[in-house]
PyMOL Python script that loads the backbone (N, CA, C, O; Angstrom):
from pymol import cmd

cmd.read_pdbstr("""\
ATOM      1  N   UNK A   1    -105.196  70.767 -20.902  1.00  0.00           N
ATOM      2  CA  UNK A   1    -104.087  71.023 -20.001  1.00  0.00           C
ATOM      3  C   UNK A   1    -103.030  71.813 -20.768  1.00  0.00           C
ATOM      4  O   UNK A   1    -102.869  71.373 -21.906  1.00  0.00           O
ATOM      5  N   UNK A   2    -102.299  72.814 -20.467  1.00  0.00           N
ATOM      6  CA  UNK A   2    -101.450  73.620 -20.642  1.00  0.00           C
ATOM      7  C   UNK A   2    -100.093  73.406 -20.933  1.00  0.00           C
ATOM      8  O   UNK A   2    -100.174  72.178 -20.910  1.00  0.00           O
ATOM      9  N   UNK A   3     -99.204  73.563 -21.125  1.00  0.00           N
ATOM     10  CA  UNK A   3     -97.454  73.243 -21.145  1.00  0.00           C
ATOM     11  C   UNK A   3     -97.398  74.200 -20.035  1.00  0.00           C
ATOM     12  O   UNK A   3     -97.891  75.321 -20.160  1.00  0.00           O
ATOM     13  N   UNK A   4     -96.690  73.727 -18.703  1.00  0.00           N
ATOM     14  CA  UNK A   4     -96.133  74.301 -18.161  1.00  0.00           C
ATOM     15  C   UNK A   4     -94.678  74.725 -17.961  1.00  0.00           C
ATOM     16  O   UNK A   4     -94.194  75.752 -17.485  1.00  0.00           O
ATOM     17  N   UNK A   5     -94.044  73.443 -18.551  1.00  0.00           N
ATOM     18  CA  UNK A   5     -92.840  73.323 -18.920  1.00  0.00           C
ATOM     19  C   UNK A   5     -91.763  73.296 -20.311  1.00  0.00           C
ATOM     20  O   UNK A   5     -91.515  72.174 -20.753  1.00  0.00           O
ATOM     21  N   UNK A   6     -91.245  74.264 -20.873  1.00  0.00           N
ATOM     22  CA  UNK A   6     -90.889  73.912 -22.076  1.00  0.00           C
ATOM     23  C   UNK A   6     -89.307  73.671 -22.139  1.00  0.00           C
ATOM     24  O   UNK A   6     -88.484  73.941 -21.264  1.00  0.00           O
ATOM     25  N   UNK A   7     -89.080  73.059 -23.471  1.00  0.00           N
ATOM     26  CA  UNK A   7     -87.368  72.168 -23.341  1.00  0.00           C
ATOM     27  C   UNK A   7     -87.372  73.129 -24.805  1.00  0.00           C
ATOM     28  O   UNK A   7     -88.353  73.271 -25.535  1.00  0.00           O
ATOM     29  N   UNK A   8     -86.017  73.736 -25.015  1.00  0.00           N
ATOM     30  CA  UNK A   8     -85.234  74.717 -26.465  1.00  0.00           C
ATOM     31  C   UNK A   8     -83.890  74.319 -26.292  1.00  0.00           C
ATOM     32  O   UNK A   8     -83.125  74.506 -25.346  1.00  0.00           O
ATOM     33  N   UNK A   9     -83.709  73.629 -27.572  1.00  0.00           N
ATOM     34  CA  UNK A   9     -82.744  72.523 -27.495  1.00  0.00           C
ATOM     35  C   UNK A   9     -81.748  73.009 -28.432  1.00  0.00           C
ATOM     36  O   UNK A   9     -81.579  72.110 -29.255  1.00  0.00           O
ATOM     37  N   UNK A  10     -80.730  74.377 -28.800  1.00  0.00           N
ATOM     38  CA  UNK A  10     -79.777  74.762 -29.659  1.00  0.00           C
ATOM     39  C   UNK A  10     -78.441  74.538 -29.541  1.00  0.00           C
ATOM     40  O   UNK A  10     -77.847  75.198 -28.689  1.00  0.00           O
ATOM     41  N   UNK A  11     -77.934  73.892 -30.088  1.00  0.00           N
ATOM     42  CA  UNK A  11     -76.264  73.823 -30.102  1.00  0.00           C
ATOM     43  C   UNK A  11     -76.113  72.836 -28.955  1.00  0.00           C
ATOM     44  O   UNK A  11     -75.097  73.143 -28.332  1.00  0.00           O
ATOM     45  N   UNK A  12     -76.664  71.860 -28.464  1.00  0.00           N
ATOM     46  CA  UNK A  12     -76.399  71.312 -28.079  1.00  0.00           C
ATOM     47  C   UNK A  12     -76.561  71.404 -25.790  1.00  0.00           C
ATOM     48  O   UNK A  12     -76.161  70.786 -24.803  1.00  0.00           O
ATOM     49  N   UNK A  13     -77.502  72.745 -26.187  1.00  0.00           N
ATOM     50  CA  UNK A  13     -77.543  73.399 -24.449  1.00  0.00           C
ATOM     51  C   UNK A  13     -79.363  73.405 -24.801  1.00  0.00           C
ATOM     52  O   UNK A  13     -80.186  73.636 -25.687  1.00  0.00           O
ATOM     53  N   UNK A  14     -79.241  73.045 -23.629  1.00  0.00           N
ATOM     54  CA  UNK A  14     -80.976  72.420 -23.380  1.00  0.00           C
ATOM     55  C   UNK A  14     -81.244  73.504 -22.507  1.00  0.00           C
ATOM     56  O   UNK A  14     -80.398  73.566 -21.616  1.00  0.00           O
ATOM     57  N   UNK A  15     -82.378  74.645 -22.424  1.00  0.00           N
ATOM     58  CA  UNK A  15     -83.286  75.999 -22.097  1.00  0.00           C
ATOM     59  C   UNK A  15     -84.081  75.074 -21.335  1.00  0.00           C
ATOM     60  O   UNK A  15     -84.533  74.166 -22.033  1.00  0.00           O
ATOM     61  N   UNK A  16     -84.378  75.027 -20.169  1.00  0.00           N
ATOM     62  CA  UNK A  16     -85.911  74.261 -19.621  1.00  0.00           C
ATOM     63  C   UNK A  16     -86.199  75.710 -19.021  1.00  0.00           C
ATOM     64  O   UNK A  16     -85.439  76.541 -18.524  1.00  0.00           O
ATOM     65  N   UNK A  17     -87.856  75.709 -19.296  1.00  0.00           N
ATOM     66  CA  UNK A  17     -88.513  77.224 -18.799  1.00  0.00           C
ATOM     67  C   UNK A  17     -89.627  76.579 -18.254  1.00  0.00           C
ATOM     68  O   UNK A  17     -90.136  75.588 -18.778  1.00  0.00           O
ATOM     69  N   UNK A  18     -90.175  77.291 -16.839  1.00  0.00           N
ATOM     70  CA  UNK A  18     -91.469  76.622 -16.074  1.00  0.00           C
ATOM     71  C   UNK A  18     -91.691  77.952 -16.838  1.00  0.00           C
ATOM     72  O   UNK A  18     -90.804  78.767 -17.092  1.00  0.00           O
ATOM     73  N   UNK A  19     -93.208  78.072 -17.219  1.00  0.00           N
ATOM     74  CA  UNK A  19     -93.848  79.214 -17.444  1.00  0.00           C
ATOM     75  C   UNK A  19     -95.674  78.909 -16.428  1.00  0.00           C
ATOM     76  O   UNK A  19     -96.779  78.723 -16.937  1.00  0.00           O
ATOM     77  N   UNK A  20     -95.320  78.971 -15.011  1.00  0.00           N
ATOM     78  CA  UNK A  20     -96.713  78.342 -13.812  1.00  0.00           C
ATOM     79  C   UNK A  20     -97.064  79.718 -13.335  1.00  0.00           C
ATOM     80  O   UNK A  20     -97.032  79.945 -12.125  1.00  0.00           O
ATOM     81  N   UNK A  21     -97.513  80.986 -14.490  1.00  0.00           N
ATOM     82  CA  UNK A  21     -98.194  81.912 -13.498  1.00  0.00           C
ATOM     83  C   UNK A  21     -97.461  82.749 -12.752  1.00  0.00           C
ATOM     84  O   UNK A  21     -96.241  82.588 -12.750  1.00  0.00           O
ATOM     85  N   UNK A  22     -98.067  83.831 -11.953  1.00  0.00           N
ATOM     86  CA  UNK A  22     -97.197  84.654 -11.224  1.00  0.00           C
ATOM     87  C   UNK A  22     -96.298  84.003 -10.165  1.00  0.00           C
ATOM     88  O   UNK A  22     -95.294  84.469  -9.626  1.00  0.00           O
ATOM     89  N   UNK A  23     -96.915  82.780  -9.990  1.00  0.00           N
ATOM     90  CA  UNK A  23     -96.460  82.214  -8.703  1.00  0.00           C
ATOM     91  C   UNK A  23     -95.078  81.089  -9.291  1.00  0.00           C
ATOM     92  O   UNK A  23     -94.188  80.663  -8.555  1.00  0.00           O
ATOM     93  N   UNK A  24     -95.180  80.870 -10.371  1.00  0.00           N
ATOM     94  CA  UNK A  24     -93.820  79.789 -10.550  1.00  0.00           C
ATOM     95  C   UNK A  24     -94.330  78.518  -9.697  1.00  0.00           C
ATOM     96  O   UNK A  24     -93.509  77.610  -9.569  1.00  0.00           O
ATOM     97  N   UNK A  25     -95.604  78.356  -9.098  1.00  0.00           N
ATOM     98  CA  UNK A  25     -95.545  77.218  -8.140  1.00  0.00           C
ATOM     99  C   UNK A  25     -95.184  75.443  -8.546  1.00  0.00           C
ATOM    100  O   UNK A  25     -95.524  75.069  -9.668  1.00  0.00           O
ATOM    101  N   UNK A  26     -94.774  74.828  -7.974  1.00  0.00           N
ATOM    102  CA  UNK A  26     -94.133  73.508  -8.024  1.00  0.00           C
ATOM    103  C   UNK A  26     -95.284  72.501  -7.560  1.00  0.00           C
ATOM    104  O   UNK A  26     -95.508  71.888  -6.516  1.00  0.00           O
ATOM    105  N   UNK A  27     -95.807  72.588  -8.595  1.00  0.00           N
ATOM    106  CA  UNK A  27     -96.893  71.207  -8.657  1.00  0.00           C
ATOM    107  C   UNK A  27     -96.649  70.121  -9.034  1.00  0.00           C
ATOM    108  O   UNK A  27     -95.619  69.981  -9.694  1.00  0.00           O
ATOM    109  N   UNK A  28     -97.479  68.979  -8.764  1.00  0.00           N
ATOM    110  CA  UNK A  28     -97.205  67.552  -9.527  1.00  0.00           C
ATOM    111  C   UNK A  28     -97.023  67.828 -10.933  1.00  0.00           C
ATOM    112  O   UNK A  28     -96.059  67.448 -11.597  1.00  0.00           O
ATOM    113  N   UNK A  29     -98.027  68.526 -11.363  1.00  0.00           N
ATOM    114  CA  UNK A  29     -97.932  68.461 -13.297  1.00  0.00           C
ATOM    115  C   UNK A  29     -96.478  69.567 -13.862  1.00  0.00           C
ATOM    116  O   UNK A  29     -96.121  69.474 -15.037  1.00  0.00           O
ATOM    117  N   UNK A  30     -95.977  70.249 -13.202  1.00  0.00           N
ATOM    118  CA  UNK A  30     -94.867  70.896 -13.031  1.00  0.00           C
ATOM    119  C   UNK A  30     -93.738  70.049 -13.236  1.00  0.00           C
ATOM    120  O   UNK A  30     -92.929  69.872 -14.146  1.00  0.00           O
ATOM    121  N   UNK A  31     -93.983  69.492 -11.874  1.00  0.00           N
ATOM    122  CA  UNK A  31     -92.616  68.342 -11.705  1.00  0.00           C
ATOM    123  C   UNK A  31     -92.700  67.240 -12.605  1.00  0.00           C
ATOM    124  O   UNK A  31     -91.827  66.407 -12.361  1.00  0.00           O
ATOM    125  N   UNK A  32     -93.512  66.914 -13.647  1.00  0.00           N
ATOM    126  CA  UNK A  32     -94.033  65.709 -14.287  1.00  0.00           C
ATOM    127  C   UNK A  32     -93.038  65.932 -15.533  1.00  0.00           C
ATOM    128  O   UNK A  32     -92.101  65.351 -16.082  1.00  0.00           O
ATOM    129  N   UNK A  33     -93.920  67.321 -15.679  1.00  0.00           N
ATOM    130  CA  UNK A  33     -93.740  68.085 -17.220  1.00  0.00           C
ATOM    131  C   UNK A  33     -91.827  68.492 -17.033  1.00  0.00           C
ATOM    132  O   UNK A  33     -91.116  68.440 -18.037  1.00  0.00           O
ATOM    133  N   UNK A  34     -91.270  68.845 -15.738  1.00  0.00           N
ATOM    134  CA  UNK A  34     -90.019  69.236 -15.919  1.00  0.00           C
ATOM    135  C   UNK A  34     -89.296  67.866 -16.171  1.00  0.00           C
ATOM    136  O   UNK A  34     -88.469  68.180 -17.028  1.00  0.00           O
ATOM    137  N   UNK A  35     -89.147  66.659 -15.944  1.00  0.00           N
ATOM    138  CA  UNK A  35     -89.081  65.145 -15.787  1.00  0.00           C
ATOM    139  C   UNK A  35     -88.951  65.019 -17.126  1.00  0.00           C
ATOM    140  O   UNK A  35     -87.901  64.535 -17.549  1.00  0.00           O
ATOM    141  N   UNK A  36     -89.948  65.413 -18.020  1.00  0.00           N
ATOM    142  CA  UNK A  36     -90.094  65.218 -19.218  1.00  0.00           C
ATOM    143  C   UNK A  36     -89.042  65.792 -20.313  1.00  0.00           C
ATOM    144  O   UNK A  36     -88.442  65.155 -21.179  1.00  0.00           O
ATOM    145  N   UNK A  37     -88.989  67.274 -20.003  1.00  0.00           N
ATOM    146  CA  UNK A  37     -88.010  67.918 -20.669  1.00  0.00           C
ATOM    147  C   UNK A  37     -86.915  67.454 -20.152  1.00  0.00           C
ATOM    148  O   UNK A  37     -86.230  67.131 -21.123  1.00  0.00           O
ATOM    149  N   UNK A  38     -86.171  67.162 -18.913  1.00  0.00           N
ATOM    150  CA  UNK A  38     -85.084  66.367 -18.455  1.00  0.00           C
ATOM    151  C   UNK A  38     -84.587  65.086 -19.340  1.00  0.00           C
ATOM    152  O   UNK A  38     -83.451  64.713 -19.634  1.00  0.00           O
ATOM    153  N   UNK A  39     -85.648  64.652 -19.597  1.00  0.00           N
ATOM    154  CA  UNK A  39     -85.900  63.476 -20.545  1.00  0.00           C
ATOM    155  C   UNK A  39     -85.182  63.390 -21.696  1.00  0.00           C
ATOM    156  O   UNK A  39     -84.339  62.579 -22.080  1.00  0.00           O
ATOM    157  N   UNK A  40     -85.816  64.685 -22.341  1.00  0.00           N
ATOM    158  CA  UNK A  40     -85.753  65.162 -24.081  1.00  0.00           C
ATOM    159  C   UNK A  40     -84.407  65.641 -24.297  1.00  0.00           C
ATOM    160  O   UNK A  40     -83.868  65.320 -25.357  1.00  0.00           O
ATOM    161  N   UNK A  41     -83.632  66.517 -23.286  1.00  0.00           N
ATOM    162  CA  UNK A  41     -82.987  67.038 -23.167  1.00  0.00           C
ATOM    163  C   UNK A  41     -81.560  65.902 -23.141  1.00  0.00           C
ATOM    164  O   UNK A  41     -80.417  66.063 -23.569  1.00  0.00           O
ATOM    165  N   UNK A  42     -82.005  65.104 -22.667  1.00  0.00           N
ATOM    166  CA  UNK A  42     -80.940  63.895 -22.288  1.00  0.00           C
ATOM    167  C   UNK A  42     -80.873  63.080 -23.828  1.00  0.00           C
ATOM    168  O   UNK A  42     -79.847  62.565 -24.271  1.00  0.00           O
ATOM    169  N   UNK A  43     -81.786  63.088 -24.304  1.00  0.00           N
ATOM    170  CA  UNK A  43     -81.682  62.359 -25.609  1.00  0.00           C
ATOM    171  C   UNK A  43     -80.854  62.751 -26.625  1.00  0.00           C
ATOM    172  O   UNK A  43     -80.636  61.993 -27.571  1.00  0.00           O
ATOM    173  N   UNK A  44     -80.260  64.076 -26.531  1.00  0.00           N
ATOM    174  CA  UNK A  44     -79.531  64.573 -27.506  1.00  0.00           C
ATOM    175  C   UNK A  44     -78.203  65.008 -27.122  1.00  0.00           C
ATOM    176  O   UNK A  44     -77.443  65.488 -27.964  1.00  0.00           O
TER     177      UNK A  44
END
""", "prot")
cmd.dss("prot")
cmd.show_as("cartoon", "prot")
cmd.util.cbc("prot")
cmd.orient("prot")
């Protein structure tokens, strides 16, 4: 399975990037993986 979602965490400002293809589409593993970086992002 792929990263669809990535978290870049500098100075204190959290980057979340879907990278899903031409389409950007909003899938379960999308919304899972963005949840996640929401997550990471919150931790710091």
């Amino acid at each position: 399975m792929s990263e669809l979602v990535s978290c870049q965490i500098e100075n204190q400002v959290a980057t979340i990037t879907i990278q899903n293809g031409k389409v950007n589409a909003i899938s379960h593993q999308v919304v899972d993986e963005h949840n996640q970086a929401f997550d990471q992002a919150e931790k710091t």
